[in-house]
Backbone bond lengths (Angstrom), bond angles and torsions (degrees), N, CA, C in turn:
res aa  C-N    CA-C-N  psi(-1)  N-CA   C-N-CA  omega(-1)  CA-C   N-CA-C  phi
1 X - - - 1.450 - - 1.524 108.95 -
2 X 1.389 119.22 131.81 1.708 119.75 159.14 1.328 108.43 -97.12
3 X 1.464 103.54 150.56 1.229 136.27 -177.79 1.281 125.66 -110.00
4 X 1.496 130.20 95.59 1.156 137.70 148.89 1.536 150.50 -64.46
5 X 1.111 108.47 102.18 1.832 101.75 -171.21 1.399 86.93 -122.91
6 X 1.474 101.34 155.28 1.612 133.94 150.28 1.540 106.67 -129.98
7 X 1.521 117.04 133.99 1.517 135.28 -147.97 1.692 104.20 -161.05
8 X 1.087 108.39 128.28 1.206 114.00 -178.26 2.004 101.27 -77.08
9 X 0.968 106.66 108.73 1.857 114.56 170.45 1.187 117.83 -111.37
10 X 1.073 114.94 116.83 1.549 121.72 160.81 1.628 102.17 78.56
11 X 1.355 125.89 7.03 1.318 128.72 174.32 1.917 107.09 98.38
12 X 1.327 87.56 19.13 1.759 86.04 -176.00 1.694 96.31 -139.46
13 X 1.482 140.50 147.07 0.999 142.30 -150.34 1.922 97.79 -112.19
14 X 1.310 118.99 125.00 1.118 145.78 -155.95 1.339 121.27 -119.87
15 X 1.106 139.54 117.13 1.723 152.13 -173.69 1.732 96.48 -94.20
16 X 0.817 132.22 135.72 1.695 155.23 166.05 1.467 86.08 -109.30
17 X 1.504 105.53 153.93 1.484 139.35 107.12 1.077 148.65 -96.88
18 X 1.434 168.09 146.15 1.418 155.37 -138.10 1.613 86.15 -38.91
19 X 1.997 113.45 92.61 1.161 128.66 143.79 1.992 105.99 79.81
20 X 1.292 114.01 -15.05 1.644 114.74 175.68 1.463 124.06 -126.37
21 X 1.511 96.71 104.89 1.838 110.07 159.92 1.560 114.79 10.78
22 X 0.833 106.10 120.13 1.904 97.83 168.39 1.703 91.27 -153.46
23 X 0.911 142.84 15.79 1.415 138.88 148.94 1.813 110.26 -175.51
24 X 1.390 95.77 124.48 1.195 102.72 166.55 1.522 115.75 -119.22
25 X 1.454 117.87 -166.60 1.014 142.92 162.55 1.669 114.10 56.98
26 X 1.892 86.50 56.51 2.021 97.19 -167.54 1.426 91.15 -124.42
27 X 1.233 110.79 167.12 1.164 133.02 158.75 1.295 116.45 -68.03
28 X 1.734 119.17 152.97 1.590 106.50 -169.07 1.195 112.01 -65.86
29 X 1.413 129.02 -43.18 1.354 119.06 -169.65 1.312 119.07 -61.27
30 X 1.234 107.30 -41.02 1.714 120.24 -173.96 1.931 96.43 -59.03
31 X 1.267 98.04 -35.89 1.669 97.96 -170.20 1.528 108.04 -79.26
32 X 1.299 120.05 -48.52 1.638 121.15 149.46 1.663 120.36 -29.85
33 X 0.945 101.14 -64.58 1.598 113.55 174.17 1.483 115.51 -42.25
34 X 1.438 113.67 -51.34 1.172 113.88 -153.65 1.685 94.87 -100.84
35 X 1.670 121.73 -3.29 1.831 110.13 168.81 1.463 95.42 -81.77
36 X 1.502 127.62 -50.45 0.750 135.63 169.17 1.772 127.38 -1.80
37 X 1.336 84.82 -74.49 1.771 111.13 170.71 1.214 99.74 -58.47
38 X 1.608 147.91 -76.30 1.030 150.34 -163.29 1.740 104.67 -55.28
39 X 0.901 111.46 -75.14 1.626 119.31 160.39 1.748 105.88 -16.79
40 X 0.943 111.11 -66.88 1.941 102.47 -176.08 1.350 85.91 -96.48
41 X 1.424 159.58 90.50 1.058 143.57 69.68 1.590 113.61 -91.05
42 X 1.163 131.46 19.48 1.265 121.04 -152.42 1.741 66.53 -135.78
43 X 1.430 131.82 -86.14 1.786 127.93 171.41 1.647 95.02 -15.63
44 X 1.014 131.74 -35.10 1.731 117.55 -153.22 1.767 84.01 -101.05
45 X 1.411 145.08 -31.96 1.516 122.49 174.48 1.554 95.79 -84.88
46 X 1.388 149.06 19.34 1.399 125.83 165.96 1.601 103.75 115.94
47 X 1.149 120.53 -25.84 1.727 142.24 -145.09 1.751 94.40 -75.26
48 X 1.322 130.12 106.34 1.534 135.36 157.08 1.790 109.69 -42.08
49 X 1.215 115.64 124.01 1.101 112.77 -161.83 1.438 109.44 -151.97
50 X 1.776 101.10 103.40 1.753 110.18 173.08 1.653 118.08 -61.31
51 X 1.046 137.42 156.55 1.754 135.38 175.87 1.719 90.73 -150.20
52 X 1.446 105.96 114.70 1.580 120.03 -179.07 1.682 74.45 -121.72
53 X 1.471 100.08 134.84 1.244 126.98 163.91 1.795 135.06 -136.24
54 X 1.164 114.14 89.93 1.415 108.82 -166.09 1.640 133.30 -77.05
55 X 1.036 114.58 129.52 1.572 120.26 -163.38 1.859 119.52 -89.96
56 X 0.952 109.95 156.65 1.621 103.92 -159.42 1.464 119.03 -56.28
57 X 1.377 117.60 6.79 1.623 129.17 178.87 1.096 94.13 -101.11
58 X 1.403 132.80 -23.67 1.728 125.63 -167.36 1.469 99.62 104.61
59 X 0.957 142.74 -23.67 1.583 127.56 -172.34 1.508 113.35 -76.69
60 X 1.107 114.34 152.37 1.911 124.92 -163.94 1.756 104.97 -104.23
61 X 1.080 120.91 140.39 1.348 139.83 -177.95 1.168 92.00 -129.77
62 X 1.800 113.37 105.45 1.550 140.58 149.69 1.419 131.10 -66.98
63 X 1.194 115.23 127.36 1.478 105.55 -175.32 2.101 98.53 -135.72
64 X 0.816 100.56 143.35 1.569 92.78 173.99 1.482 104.47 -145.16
65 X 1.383 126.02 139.49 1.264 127.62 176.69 1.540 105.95 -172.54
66 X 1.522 104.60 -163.21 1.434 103.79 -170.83 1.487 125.18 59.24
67 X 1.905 113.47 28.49 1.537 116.12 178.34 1.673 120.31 -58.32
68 X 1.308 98.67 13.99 1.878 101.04 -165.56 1.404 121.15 56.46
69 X 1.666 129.11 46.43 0.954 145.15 162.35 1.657 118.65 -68.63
């Protein structure tokens, strides 16, 4: 399974992959946008794929799909 988060760090909004930085210093949407994308290309090769996304209070919106059904 891959793992997607966007997390507000250090006051700048941050993309993970299973647990490591791969773009910071975006705006949320742009950072939404861009797990997003990664997230359905990874559903589109077969790939089970978590998307934790955190909202401007701090609370996380889980999504999991793409079990290769």
């Amino acid at each position: 399974m891959v793992q997607y988060a966007v997390t507000l760090k250090q006051g700048d909004w941050t993309v993970f992959k299973d647990g490591e930085a791969i773009a910071s210093d975006m705006s949320r949407s742009a950072a939404v946008e861009m797990a997003q994308g990664l997230a359905f290309e990874d559903e589109e090769r077969g790939e089970p794929v978590e998307l934790l996304i955190q909202d401007y209070t701090g609370e996380l919106a889980h999504k999991v799909s793409g079990r290769g059904n």
